[in-house]
Residue frames relative to the residue before (quaternion, step in Angstrom):
aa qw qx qy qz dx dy dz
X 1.0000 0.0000 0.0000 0.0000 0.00 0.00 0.00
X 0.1406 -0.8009 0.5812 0.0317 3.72 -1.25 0.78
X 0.1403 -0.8823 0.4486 0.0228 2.91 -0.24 1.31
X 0.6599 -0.6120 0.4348 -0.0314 3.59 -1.20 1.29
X 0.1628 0.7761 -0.6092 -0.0049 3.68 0.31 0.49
X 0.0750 0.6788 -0.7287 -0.0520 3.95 -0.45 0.67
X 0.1022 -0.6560 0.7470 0.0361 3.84 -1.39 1.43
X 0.3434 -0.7186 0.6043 0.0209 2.78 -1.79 0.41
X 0.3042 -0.8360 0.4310 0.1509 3.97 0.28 1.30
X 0.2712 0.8809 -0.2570 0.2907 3.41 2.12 -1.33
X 0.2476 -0.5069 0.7906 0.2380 3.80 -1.15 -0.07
X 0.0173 -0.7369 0.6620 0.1355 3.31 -1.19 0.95
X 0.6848 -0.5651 0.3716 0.2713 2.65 -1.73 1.31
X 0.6489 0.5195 -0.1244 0.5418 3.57 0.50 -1.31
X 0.0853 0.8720 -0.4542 -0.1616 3.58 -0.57 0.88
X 0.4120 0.7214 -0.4335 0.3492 2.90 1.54 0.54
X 0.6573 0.5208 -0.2177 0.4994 3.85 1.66 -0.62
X 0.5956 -0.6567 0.4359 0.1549 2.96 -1.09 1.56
X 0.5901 -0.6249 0.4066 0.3098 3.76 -0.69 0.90
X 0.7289 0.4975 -0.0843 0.4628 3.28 1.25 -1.54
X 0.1403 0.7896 -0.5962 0.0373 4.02 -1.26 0.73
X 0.4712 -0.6683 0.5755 0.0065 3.06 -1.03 1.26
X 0.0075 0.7005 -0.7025 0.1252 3.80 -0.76 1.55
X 0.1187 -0.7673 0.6299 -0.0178 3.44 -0.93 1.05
X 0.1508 -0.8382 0.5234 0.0274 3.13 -0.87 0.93
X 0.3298 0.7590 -0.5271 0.1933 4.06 -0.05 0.12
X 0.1196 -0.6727 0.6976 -0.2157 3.19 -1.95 0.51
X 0.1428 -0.6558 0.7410 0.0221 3.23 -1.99 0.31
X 0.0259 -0.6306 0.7725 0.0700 3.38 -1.47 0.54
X 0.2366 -0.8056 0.5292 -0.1222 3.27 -1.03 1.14
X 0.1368 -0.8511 0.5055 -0.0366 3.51 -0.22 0.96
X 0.2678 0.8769 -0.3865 0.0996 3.38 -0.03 1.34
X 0.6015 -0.6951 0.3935 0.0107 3.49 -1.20 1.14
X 0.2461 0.7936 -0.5553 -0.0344 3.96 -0.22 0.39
X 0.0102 -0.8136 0.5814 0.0049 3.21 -1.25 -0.14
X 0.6390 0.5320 -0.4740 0.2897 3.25 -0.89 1.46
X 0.7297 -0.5264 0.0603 0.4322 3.27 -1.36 1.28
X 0.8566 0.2045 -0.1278 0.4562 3.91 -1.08 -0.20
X 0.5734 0.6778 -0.2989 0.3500 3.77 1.54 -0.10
X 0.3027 0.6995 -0.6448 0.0579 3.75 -1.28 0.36
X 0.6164 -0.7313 0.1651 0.2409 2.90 -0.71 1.69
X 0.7503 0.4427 -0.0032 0.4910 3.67 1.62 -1.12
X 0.7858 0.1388 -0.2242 0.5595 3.24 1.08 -0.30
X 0.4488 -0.5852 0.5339 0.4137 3.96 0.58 -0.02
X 0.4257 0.6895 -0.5460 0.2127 3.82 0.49 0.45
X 0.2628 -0.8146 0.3414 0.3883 3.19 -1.02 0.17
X 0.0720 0.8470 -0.4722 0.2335 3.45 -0.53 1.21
X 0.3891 -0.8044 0.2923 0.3406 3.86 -0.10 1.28
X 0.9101 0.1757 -0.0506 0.3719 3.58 1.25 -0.67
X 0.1448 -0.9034 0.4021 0.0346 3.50 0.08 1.14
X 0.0957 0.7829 -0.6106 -0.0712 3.55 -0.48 0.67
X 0.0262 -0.7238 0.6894 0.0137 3.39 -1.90 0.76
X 0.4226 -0.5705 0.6792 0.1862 3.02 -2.00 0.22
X 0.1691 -0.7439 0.6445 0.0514 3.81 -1.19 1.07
X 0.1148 0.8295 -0.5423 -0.0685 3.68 -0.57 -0.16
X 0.1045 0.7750 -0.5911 -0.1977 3.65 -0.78 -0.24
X 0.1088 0.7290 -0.6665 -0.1120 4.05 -0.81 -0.20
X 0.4381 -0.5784 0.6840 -0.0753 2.85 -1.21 2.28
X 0.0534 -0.5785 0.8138 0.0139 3.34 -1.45 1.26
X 0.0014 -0.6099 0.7876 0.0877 4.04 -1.17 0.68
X 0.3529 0.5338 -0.7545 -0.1460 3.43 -2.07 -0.10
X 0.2977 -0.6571 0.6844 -0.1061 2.72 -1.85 0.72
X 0.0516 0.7324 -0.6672 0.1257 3.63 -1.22 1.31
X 0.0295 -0.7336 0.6765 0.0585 3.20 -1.40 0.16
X 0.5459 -0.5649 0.5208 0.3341 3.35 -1.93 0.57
X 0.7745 -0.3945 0.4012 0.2893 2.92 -1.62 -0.63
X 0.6907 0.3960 -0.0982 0.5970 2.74 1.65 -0.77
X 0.6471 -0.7380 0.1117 0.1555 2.97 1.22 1.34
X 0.3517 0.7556 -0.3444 0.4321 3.24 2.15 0.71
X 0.2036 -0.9017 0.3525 0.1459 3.19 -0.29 1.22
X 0.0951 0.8190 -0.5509 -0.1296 4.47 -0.18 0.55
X 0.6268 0.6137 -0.4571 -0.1469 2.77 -1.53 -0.55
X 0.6911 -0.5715 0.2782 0.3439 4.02 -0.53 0.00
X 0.1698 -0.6510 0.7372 0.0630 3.57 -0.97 0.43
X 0.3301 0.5783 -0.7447 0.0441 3.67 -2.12 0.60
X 0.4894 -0.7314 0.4716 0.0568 2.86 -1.70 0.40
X 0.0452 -0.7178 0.6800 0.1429 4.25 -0.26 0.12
X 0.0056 -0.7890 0.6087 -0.0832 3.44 -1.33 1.31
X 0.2629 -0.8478 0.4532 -0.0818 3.39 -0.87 1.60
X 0.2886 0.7564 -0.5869 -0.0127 3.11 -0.60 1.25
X 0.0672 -0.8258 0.5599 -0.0111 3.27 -1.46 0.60
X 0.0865 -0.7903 0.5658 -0.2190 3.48 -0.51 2.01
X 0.4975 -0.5560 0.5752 0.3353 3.51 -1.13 0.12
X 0.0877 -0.8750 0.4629 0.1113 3.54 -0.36 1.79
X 0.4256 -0.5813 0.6209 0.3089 3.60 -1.23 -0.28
X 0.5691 -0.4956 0.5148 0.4068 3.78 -1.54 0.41
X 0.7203 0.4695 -0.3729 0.3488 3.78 0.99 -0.02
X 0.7266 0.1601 -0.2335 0.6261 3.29 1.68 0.01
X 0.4142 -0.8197 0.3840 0.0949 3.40 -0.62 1.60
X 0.6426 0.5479 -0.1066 0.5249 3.07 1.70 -1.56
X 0.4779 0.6059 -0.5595 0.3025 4.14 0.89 0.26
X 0.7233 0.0283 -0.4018 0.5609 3.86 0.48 0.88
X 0.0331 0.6874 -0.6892 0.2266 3.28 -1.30 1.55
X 0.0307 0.7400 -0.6613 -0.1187 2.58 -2.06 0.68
X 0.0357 -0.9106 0.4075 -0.0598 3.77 -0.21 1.07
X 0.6063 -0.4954 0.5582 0.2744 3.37 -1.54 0.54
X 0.2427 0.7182 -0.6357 0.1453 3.58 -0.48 1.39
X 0.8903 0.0289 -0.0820 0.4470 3.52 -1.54 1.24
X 0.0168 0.7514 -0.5880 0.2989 3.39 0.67 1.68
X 0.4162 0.6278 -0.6342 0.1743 4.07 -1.23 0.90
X 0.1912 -0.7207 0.5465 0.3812 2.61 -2.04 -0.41
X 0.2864 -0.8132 0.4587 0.2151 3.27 -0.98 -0.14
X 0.1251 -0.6894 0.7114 0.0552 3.50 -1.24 0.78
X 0.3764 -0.8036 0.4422 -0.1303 3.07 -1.09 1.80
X 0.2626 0.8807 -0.3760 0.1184 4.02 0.12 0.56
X 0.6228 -0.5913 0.2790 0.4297 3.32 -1.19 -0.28
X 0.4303 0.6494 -0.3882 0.4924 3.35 2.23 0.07
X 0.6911 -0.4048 0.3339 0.4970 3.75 0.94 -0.44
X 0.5921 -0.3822 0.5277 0.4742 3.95 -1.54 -0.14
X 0.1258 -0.6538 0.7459 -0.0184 2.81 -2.02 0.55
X 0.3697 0.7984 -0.4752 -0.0051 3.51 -0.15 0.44
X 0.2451 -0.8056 0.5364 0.0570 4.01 -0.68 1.41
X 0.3658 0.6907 -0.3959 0.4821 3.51 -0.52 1.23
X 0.5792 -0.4388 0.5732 0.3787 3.46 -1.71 -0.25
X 0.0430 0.8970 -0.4330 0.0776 3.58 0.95 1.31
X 0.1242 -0.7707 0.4683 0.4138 3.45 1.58 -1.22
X 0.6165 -0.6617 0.3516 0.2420 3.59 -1.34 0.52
X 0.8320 -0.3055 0.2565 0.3857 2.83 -1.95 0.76
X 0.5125 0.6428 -0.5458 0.1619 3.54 -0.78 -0.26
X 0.4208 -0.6821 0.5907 -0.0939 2.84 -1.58 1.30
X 0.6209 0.5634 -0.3221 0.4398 3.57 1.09 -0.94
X 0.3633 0.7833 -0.4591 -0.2091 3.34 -1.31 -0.13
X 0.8167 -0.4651 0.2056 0.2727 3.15 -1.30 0.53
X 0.2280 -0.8706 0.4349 0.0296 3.79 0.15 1.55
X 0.2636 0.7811 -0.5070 0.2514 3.86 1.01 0.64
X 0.0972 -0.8771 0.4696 -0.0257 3.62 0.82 -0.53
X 0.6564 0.4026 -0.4805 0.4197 3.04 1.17 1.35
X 0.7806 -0.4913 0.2045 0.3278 3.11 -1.41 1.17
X 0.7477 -0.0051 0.2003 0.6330 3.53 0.77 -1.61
X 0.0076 0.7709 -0.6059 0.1963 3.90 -0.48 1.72
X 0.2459 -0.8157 0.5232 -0.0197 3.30 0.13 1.68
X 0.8238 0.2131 -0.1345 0.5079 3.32 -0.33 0.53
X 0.5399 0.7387 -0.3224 0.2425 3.64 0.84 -0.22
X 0.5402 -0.6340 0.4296 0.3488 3.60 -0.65 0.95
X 0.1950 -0.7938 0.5735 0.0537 3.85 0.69 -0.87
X 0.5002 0.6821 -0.5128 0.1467 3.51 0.71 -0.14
X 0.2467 -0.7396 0.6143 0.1214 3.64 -1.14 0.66
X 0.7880 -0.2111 0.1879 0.5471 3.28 1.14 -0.79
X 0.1245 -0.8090 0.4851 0.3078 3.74 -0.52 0.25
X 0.6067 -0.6283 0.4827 0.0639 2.88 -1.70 0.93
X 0.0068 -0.7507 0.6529 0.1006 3.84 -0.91 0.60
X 0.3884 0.8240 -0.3632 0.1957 3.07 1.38 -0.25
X 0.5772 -0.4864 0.5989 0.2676 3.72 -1.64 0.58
X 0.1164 -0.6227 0.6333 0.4446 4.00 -0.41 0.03
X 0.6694 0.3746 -0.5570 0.3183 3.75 -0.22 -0.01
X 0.1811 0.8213 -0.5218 0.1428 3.54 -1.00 0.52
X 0.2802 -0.5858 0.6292 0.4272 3.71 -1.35 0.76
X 0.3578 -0.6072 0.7094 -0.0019 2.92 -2.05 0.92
X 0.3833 0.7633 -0.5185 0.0395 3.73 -0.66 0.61
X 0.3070 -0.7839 0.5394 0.0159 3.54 -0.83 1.53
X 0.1366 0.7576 -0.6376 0.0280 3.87 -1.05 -0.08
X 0.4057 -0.6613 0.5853 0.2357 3.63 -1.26 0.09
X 0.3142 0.7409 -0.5935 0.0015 3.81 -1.05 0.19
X 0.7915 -0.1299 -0.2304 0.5509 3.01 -1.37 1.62
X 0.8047 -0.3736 0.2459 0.3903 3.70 0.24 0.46
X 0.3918 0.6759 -0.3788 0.4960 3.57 1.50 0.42
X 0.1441 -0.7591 0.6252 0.1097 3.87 -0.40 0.22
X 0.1953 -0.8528 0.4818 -0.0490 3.29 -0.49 1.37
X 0.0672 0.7965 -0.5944 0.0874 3.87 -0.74 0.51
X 0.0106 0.7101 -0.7012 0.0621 3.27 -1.36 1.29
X 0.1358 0.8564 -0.4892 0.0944 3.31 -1.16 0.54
X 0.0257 -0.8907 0.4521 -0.0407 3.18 -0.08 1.42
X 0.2057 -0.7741 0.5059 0.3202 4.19 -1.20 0.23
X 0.6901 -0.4609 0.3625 0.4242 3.84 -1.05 0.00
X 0.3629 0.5194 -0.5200 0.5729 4.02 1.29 0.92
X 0.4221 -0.5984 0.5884 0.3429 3.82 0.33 -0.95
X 0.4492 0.5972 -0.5319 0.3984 3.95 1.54 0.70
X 0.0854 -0.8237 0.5480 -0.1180 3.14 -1.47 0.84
X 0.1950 -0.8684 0.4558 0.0098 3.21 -1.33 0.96
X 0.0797 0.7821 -0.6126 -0.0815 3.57 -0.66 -0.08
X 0.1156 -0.6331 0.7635 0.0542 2.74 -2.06 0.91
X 0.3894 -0.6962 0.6021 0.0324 3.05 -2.08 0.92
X 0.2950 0.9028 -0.3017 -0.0834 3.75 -0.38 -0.18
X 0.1229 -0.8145 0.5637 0.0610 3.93 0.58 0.42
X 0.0142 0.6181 -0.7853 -0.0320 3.34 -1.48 0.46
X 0.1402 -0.7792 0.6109 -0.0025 3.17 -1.51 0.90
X 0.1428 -0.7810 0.5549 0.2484 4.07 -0.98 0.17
X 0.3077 -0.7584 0.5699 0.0733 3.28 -0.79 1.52
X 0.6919 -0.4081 0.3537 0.4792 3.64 0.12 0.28
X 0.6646 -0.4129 -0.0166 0.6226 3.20 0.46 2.01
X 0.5449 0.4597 -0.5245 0.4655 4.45 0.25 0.32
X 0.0629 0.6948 -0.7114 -0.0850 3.05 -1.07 0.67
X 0.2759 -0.7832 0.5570 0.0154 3.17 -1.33 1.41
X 0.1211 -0.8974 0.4017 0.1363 3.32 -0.69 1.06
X 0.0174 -0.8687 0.4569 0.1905 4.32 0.03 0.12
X 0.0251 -0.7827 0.6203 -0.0435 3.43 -0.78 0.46
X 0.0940 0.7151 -0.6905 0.0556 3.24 -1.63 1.04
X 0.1415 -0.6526 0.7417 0.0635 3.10 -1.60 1.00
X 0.4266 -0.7147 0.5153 -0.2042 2.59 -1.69 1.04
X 0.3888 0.7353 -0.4758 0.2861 4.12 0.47 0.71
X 0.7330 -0.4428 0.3935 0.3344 3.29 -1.87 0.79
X 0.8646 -0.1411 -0.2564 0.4084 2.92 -0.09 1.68
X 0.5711 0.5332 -0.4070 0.4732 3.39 1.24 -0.04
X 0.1013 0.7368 -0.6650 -0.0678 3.49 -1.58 -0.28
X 0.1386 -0.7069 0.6919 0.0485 3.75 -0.97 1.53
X 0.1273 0.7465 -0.6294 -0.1742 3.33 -1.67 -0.45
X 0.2121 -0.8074 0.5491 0.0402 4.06 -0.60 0.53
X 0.0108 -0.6981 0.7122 -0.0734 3.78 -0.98 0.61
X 0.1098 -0.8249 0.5421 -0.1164 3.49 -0.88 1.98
X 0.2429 -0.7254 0.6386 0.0834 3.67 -0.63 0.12
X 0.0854 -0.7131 0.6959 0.0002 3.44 -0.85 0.95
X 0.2179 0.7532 -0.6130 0.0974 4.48 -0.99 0.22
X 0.8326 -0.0594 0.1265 0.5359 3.24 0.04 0.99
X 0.7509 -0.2275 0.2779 0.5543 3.66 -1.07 -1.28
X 0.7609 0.4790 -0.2281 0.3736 3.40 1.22 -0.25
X 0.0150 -0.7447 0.6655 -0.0471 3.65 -1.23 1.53
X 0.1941 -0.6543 0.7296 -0.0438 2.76 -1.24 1.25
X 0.2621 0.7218 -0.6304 0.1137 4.28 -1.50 0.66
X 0.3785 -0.6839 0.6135 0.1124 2.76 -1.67 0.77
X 0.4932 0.6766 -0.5443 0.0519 3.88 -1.34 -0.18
X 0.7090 -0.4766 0.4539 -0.2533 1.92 -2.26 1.04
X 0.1503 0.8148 -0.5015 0.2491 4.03 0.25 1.19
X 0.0185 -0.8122 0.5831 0.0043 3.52 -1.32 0.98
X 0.0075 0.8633 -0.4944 -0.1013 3.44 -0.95 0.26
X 0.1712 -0.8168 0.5370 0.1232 3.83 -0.55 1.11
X 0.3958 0.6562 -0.6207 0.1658 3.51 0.37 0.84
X 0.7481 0.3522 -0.1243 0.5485 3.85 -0.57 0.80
X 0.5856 -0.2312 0.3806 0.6773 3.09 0.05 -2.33
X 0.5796 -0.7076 0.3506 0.2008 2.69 -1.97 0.18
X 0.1172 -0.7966 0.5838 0.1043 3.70 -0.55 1.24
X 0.1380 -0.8059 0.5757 0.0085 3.52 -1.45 0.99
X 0.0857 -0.8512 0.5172 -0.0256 3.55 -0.23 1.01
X 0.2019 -0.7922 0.5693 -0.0866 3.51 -0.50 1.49
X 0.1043 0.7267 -0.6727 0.0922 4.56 -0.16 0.75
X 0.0978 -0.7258 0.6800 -0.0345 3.40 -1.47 0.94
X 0.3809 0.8386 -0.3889 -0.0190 3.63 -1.05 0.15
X 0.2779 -0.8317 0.4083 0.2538 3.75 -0.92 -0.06
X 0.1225 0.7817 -0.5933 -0.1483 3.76 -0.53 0.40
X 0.1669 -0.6625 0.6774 0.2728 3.54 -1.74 -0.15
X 0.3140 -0.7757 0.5472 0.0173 3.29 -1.46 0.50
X 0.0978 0.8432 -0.4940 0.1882 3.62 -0.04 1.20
X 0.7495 -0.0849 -0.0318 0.6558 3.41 0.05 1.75
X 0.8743 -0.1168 0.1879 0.4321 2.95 -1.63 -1.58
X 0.5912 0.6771 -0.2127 0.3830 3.39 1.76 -0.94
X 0.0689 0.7339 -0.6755 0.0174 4.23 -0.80 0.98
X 0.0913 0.7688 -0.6228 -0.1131 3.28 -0.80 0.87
X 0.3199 -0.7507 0.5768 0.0375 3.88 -0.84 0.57
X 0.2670 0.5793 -0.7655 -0.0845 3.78 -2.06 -0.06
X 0.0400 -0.7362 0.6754 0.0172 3.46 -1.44 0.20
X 0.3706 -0.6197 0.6826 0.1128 3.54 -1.61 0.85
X 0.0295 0.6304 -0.7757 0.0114 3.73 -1.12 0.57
X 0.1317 -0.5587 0.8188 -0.0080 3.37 -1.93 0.33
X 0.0688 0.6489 -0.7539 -0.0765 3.23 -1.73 0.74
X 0.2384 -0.7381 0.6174 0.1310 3.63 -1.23 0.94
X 0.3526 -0.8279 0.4362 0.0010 3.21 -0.89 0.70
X 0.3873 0.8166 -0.4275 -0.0215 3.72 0.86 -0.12
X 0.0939 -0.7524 0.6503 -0.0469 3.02 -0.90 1.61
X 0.8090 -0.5055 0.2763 0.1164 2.66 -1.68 1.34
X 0.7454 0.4398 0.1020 0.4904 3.22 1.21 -1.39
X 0.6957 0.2865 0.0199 0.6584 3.59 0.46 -1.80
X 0.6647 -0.5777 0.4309 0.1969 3.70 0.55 0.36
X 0.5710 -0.3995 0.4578 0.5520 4.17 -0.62 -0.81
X 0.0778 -0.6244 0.7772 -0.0004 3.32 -1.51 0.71
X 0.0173 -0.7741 0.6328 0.0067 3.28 -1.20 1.21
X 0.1203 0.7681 -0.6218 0.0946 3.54 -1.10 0.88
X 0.1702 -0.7489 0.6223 -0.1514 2.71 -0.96 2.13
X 0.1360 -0.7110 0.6892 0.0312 3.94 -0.60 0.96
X 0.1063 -0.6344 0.7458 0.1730 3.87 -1.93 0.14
X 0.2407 -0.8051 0.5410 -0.0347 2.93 -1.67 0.24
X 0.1908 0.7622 -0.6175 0.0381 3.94 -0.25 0.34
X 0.2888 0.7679 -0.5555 0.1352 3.42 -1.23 0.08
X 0.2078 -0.8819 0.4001 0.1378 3.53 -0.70 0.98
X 0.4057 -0.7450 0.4789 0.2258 3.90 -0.82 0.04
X 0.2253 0.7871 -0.5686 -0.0802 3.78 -0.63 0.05
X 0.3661 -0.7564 0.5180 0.1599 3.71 -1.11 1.14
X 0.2146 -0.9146 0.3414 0.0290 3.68 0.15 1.14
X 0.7415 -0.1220 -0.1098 0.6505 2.66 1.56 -0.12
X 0.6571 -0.4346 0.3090 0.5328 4.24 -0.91 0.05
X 0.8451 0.0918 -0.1526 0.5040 3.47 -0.94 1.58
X 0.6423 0.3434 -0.3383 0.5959 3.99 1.42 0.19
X 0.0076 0.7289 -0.6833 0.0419 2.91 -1.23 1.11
X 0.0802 -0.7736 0.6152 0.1293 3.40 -1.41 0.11
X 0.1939 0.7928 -0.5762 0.0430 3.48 -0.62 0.31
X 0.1703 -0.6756 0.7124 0.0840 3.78 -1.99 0.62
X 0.1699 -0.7028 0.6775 -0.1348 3.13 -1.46 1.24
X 0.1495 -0.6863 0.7097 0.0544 3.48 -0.66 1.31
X 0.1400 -0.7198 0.6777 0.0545 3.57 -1.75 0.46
X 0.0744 -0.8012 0.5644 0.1845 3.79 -1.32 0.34
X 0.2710 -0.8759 0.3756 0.1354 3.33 0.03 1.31
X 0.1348 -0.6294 0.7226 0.2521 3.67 -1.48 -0.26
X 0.0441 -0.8282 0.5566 0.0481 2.87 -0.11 1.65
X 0.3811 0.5963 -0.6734 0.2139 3.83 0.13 1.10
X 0.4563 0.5250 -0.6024 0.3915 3.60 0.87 0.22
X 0.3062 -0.6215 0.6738 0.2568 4.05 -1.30 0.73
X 0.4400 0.5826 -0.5322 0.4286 3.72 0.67 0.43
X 0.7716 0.5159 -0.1141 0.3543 3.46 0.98 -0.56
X 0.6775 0.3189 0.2416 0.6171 2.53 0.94 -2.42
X 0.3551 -0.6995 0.5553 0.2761 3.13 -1.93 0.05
X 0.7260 -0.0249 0.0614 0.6845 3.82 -0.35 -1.02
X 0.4777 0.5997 -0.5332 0.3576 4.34 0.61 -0.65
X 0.1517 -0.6394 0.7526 0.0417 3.00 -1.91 1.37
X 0.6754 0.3162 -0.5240 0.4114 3.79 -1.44 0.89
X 0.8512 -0.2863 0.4153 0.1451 2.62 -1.77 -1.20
X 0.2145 0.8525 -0.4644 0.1078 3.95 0.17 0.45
X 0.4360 -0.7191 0.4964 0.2152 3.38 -1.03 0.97
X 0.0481 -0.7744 0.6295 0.0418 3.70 -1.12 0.49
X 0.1477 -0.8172 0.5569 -0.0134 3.30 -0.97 0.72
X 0.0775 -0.7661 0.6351 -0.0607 4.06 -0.36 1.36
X 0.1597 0.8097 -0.5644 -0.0196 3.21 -2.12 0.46
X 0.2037 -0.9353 0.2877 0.0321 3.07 0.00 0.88
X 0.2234 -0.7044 0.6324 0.2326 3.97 -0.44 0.28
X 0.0682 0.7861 -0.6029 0.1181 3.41 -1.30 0.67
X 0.1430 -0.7818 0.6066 -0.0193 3.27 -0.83 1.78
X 0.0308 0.7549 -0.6508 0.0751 3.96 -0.64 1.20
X 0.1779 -0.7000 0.6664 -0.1851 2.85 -1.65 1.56
């Protein structure tokens, strides 16, 4: 991250506003690699090798009064760029992702914008790079515009967050130390949906589980487990996911993928890392017409600043 001092010699008008503001600037560009039979990472085509470019560039700034009220705005520009097909138009883009502001206090956060939702849950795979992976933490009906408001009590971490439909979310979360474990729990919460997650922290080593439903239609359940350790520059990782399907019609559909794959940060703001995956590729989220089982392998270079 690079941070931005903009002063101001000026008489300010306003004497409640601090002279001084803080622009941050920061970002990644990300170079990334897949490989495997009937796979491609963006369009479901079928094609043995896929390469892209990721990027984001975070603008933060932030000011406060004297009276110790904190504002100011955060958004994002996000790049991707892949070799497309007539079936996916959008495989070179640039877009407008997680735009707000925010007005800080001792009543709690406030943030108004493309803020994303409450949530509390997260995702307990614990590997570096998971090509193909569902990732789900929770699903979303959400508007991306939305008020957003967070706070803390007795150690509980609170989130609410609603959009201009009247959909809504909430998220819960507590972390505790257990004699050098720290445990972490989280739940989100939405009109029809419900996630929850349970982490472990020991040293270099995390280990978690969770846990995500959705009742829109029918009912889909999504279950991710894993373990990584961390030593120095060095993260190595595997995880198990399952989605359940119950359709109405075609009965349950189950798809369960693994994962291992390690990371290593060679120098400040370079990283590199490879991640192998075994897929069930009857999910068409994934796959095309292919029935069983096929192995895929990603990696990725990454410069952050």
């Amino acid at each position: 991250m690079k941070k931005v001092l903009l002063a101001t010699t000026a008489v300010v008008a306003f004497a409640g506003v601090a002279a001084a503001q803080d622009l941050t600037v920061g970002g990644f560009l990300e170079f990334e690699a897949a490989y495997g039979e009937n796979y491609d990472a963006e369009d479901s085509q079928v094609q043995d090798l896929d390469f892209g470019v990721d990027g984001r560039l975070n603008f933060d700034y932030s000011n406060s009064t004297k009276s110790g009220l904190e504002y100011g705005m955060h958004f994002e520009l996000d790049l991707y760029q892949s070799d497309g097909t007539e079936d996916y138009l959008d495989a070179d883009s640039v877009s407008f992702n997680d735009g707000y502001v925010f007005i800080n206090s001792a009543l709690g956060n406030v943030k108004m914008g493309d803020t994303g939702d409450a949530n509390e849950a997260a995702n307990q795979l614990h590997t570096p790079v998971i090509p193909g992976a569902l990732e789900v933490d929770h699903y979303s009906v959400l508007e991306a515009e939305q008020v957003f408001y967070s706070n803390s009590f007795v150690g509980v971490d609170f989130e609410a967050s609603v959009d201009d439909d009247s959909n809504w979310s909430l998220g819960i979360g507590y972390s505790a130390d257990l004699g050098g474990i720290t445990i972490d729990l989280g739940m989100t919460a939405q009109d029809e949906t419900l996630a929850g997650s349970i982490g472990a922290t020991a040293g270099g080593l995390s280990a978690g589980v969770n846990y995500a439903m959705e009742e829109v239609g029918a009912t889909t359940e999504y279950v991710a487990a894993g373990i990584g350790y961390g030593m120095g520059p060095l993260t190595v990782g595997t995880g198990v996911e399952t989605e359940i399907r119950h359709g109405v019609v075609s009965g349950e559909i189950y798809e369960t993928n693994y994962f291992a794959g390690a990371s290593y940060e060679l120098a400040d703001g370079l990283n590199v890392a490879l991640g192998v995956g075994n897929l069930d590729n009857d999910s068409a989220a994934n796959w095309g017409t292919a029935v069983g089982r096929e192995w895929v392998a990603g990696a990725t270079v990454t410069v952050s600043f």
